[in-house]
mmJSON file of the N, C-alpha and C atoms, coordinates in Angstrom:
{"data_MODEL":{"atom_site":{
"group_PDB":["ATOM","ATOM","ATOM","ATOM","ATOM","ATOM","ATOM","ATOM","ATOM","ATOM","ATOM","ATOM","ATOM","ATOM","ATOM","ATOM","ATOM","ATOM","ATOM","ATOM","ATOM","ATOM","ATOM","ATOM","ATOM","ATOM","ATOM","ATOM","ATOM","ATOM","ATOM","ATOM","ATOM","ATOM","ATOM","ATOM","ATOM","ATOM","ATOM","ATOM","ATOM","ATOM","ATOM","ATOM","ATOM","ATOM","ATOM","ATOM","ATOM","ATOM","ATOM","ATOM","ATOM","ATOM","ATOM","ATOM","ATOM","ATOM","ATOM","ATOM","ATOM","ATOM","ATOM","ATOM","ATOM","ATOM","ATOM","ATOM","ATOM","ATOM","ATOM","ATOM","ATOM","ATOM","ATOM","ATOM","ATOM","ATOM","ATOM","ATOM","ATOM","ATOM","ATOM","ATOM","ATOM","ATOM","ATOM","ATOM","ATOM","ATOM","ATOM","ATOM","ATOM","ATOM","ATOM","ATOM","ATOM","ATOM","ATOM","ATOM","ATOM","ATOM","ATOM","ATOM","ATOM","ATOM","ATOM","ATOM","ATOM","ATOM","ATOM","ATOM","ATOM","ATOM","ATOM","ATOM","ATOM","ATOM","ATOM","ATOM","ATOM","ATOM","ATOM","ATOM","ATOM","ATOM","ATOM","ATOM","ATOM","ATOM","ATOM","ATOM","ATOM","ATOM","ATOM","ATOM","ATOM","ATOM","ATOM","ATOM","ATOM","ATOM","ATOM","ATOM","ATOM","ATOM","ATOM"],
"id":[1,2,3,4,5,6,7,8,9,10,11,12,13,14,15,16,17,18,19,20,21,22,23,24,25,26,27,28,29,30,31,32,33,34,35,36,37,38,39,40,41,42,43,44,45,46,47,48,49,50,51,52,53,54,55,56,57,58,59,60,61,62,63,64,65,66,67,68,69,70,71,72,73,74,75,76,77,78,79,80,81,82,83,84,85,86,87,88,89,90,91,92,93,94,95,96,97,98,99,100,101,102,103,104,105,106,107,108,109,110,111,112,113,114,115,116,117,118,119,120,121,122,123,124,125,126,127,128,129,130,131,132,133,134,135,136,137,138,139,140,141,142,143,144,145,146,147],
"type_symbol":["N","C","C","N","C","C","N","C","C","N","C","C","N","C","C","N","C","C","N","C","C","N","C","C","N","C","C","N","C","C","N","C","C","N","C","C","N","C","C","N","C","C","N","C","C","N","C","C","N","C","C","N","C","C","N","C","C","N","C","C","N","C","C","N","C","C","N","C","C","N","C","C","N","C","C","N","C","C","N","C","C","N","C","C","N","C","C","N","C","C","N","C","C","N","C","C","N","C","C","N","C","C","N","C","C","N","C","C","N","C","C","N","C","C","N","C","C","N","C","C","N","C","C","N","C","C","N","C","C","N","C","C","N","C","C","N","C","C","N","C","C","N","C","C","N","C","C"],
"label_atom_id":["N","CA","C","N","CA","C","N","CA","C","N","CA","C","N","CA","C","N","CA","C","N","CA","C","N","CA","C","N","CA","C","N","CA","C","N","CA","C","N","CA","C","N","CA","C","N","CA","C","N","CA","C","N","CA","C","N","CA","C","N","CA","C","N","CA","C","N","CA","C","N","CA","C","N","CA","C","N","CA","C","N","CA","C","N","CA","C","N","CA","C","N","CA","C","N","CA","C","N","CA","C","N","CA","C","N","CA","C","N","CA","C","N","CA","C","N","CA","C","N","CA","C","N","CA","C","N","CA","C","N","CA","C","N","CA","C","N","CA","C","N","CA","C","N","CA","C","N","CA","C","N","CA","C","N","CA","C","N","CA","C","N","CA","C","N","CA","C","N","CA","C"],
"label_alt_id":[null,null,null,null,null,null,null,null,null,null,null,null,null,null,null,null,null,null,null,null,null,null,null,null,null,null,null,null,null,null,null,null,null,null,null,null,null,null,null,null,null,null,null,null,null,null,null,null,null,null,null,null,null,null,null,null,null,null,null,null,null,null,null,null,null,null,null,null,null,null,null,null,null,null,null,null,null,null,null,null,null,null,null,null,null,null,null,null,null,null,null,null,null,null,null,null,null,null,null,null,null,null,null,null,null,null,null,null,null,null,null,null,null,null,null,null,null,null,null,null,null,null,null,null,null,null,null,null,null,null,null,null,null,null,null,null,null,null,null,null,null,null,null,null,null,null,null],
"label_comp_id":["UNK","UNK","UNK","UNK","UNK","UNK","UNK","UNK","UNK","UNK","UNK","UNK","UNK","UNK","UNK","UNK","UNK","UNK","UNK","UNK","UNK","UNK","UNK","UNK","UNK","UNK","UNK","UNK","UNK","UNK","UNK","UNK","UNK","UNK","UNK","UNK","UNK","UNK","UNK","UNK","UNK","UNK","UNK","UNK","UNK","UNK","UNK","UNK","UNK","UNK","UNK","UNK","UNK","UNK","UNK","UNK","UNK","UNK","UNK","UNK","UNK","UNK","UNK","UNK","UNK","UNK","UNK","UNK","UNK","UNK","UNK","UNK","UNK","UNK","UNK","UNK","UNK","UNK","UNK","UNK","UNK","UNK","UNK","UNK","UNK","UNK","UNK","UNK","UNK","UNK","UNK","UNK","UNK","UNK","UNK","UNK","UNK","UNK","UNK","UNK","UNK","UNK","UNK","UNK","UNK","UNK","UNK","UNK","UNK","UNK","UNK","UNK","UNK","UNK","UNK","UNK","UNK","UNK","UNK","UNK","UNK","UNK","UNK","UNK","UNK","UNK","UNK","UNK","UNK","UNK","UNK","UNK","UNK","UNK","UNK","UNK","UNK","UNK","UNK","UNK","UNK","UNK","UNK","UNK","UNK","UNK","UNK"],
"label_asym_id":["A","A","A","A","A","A","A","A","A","A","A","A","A","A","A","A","A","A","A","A","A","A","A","A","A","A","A","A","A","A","A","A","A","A","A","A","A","A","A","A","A","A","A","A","A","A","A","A","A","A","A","A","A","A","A","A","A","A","A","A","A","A","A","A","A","A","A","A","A","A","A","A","A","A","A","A","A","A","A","A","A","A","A","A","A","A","A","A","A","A","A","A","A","A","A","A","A","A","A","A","A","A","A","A","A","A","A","A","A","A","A","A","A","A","A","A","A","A","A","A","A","A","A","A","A","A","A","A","A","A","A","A","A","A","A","A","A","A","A","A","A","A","A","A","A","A","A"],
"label_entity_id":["1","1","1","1","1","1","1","1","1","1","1","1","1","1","1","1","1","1","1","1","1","1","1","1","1","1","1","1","1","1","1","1","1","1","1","1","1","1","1","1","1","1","1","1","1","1","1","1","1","1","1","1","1","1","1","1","1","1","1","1","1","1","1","1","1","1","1","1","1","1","1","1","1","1","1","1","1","1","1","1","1","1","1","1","1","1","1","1","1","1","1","1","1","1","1","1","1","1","1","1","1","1","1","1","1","1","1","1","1","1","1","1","1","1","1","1","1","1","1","1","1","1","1","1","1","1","1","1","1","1","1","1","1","1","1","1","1","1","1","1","1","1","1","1","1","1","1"],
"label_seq_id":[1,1,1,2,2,2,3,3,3,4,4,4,5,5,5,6,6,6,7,7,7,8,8,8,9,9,9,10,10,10,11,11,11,12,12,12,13,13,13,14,14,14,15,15,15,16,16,16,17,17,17,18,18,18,19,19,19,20,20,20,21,21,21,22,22,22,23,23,23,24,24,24,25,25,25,26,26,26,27,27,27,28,28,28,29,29,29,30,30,30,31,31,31,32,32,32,33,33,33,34,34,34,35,35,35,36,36,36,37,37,37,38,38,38,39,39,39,40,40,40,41,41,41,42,42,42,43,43,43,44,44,44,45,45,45,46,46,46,47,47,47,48,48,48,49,49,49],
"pdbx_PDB_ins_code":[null,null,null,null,null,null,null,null,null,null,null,null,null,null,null,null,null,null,null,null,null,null,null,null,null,null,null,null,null,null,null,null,null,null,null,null,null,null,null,null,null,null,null,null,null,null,null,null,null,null,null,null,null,null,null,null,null,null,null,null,null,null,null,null,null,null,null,null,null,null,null,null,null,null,null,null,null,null,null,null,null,null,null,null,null,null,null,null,null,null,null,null,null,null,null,null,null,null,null,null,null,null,null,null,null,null,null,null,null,null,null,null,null,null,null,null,null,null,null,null,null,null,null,null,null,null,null,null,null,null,null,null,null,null,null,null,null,null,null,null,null,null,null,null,null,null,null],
"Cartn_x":[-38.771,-40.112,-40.641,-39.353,-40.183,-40.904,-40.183,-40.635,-41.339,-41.995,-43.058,-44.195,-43.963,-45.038,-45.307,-43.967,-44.128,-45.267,-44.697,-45.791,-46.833,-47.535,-48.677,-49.245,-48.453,-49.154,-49.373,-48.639,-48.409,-49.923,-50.199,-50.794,-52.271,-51.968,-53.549,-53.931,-52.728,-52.955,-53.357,-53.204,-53.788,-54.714,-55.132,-56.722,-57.636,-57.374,-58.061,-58.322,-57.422,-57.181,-57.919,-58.267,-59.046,-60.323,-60.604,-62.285,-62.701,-61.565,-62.605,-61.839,-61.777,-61.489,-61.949,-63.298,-64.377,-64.066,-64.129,-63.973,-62.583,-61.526,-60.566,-59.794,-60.841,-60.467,-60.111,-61.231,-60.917,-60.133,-59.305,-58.516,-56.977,-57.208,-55.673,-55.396,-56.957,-56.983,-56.637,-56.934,-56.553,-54.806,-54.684,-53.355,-51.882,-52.325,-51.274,-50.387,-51.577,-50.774,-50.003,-50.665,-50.141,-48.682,-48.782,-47.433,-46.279,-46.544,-45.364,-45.22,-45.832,-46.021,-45.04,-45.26,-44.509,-42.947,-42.622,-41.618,-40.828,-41.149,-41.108,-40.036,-41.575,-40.627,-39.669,-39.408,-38.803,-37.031,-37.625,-36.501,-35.745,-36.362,-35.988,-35.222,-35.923,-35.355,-33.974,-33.975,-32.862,-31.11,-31.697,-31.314,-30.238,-31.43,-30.65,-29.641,-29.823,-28.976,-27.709],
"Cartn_y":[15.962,16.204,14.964,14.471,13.38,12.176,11.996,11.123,11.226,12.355,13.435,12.616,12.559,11.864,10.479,9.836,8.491,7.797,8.216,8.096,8.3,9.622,10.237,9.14,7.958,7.483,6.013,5.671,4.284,4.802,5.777,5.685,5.511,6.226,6.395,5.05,3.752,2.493,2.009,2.027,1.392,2.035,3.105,3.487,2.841,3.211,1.732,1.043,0.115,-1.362,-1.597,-0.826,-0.893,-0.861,-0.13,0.205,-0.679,-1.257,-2.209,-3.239,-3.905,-5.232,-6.655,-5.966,-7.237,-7.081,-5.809,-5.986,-6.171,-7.711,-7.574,-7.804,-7.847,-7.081,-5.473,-4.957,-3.276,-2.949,-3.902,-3.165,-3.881,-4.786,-5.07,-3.568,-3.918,-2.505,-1.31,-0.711,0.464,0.338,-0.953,-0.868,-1.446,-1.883,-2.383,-0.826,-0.213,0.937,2.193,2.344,3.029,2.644,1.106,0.369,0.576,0.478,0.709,2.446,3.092,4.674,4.927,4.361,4.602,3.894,2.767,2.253,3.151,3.614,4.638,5.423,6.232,7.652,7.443,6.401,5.767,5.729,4.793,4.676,5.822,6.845,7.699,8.644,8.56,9.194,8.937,7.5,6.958,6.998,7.449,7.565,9.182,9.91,11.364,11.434,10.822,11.312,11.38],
"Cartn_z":[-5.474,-5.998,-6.73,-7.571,-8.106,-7.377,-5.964,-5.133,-4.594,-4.237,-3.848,-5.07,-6.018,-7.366,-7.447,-7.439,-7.439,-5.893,-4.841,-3.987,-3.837,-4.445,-4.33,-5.483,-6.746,-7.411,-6.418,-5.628,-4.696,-4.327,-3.563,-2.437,-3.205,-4.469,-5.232,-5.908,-6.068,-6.104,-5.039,-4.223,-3.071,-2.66,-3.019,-2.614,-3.711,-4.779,-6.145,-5.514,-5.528,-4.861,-3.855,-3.139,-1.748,-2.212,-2.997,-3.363,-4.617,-5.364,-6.42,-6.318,-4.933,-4.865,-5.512,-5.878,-6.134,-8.02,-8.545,-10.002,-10.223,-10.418,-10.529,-11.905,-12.728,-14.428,-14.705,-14.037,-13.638,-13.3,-11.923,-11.198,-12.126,-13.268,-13.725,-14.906,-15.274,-16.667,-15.955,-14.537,-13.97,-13.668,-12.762,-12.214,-13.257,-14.217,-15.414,-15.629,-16.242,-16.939,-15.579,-14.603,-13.956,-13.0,-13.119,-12.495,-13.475,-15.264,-16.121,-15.753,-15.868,-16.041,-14.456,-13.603,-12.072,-12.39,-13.14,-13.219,-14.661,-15.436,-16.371,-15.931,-14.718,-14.809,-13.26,-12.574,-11.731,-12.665,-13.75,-14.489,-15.001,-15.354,-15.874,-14.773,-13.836,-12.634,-11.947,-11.85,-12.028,-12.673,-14.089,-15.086,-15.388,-14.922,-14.611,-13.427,-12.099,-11.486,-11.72],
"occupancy":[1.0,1.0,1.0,1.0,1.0,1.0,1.0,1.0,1.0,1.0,1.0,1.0,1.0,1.0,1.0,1.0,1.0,1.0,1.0,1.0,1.0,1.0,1.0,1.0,1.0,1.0,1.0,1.0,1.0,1.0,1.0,1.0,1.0,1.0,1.0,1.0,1.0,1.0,1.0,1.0,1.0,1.0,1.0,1.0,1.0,1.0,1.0,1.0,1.0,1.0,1.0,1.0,1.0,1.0,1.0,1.0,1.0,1.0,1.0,1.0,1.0,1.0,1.0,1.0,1.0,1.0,1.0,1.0,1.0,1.0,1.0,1.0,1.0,1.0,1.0,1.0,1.0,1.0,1.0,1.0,1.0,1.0,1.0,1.0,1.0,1.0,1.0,1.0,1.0,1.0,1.0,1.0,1.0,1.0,1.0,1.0,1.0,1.0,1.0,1.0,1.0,1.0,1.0,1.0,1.0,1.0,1.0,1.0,1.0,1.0,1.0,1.0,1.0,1.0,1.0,1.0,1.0,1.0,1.0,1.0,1.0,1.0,1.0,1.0,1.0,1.0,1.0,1.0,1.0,1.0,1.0,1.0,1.0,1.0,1.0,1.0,1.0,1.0,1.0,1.0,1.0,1.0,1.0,1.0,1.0,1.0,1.0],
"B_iso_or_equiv":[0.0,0.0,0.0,0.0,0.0,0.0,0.0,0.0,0.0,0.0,0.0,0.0,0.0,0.0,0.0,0.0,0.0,0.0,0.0,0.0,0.0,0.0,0.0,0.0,0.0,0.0,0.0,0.0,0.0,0.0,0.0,0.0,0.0,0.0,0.0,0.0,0.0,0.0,0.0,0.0,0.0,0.0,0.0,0.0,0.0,0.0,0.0,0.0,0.0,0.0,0.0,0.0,0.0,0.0,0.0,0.0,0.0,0.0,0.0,0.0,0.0,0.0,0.0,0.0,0.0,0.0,0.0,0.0,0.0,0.0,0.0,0.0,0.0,0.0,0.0,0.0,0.0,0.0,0.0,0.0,0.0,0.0,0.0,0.0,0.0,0.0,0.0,0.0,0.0,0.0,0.0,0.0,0.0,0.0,0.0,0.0,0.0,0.0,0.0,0.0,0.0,0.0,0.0,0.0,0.0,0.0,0.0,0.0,0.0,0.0,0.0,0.0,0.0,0.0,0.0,0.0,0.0,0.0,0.0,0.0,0.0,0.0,0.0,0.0,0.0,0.0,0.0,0.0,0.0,0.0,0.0,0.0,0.0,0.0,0.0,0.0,0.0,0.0,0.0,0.0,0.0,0.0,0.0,0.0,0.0,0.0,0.0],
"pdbx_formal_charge":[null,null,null,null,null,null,null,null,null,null,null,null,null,null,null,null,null,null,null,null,null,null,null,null,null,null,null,null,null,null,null,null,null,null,null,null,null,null,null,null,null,null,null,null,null,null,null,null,null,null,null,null,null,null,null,null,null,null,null,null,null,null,null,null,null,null,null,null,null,null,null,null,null,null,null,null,null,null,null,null,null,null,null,null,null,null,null,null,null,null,null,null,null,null,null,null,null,null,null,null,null,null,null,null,null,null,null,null,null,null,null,null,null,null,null,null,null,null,null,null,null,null,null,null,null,null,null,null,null,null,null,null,null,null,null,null,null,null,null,null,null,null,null,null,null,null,null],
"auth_seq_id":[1,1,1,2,2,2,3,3,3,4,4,4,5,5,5,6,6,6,7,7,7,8,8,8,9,9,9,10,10,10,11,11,11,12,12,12,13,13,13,14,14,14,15,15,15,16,16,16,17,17,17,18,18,18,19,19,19,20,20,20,21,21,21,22,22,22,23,23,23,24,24,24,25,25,25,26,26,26,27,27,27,28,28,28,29,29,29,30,30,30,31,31,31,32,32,32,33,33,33,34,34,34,35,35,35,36,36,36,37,37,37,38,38,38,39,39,39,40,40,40,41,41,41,42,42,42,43,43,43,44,44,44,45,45,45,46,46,46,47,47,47,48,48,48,49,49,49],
"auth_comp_id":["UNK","UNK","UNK","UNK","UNK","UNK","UNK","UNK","UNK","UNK","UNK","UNK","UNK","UNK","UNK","UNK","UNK","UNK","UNK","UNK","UNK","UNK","UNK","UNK","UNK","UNK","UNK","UNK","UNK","UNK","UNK","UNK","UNK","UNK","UNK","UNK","UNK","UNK","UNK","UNK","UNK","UNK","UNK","UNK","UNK","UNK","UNK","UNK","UNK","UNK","UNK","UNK","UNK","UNK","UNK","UNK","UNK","UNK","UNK","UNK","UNK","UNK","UNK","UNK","UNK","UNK","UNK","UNK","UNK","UNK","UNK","UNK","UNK","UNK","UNK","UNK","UNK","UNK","UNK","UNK","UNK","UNK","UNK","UNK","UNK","UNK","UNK","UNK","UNK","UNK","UNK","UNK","UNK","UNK","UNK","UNK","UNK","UNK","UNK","UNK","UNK","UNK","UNK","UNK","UNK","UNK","UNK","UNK","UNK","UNK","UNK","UNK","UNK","UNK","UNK","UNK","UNK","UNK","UNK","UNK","UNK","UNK","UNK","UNK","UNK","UNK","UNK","UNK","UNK","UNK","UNK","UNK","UNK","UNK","UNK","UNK","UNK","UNK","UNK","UNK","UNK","UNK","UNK","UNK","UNK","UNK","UNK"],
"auth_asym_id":["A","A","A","A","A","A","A","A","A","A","A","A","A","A","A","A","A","A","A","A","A","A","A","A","A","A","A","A","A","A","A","A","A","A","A","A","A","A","A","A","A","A","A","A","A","A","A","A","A","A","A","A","A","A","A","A","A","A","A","A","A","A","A","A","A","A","A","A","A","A","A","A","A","A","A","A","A","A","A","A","A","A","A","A","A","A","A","A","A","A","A","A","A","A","A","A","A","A","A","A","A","A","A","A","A","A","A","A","A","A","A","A","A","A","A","A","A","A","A","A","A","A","A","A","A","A","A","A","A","A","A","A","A","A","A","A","A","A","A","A","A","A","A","A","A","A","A"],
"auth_atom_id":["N","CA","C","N","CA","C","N","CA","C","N","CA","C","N","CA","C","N","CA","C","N","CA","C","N","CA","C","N","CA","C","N","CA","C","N","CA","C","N","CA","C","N","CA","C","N","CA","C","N","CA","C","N","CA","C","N","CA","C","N","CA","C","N","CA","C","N","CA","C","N","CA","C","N","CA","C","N","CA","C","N","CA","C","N","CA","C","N","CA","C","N","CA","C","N","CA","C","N","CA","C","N","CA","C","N","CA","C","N","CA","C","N","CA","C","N","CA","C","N","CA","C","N","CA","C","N","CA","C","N","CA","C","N","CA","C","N","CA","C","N","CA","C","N","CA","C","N","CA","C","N","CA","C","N","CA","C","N","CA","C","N","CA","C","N","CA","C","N","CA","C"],
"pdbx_PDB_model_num":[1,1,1,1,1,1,1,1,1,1,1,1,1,1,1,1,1,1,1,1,1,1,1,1,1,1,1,1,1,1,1,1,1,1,1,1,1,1,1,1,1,1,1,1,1,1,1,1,1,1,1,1,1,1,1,1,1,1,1,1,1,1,1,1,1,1,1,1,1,1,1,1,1,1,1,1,1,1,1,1,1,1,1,1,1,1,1,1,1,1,1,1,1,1,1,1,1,1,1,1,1,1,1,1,1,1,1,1,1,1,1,1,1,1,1,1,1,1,1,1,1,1,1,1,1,1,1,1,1,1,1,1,1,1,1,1,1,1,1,1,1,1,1,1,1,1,1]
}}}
């Protein structure tokens, strides 16, 4: 399931990414926090098995 999440957040970066190519201050302020937040709960995931 969790991988089921982590992807559904990949895929919703690269739909960003696709649509505000041109504002690329926006897209560090959008994609900064959601890359630690994916490596987070990655880590954490990790962590339990």
């Amino acid at each position: 399931m969790k991988y089921l999440k982590i992807l559904s957040f990949v895929i919703f970066l690269f739909i960003i990414g696709h649509l505000f190519t041109e504002y690329t201050s926006l897209l560090s302020i959008i994609l900064i926090p959601y890359c630690l937040l994916i490596l987070i709960e990655y880590a954490l995931f990790v962590r339990k098995k």
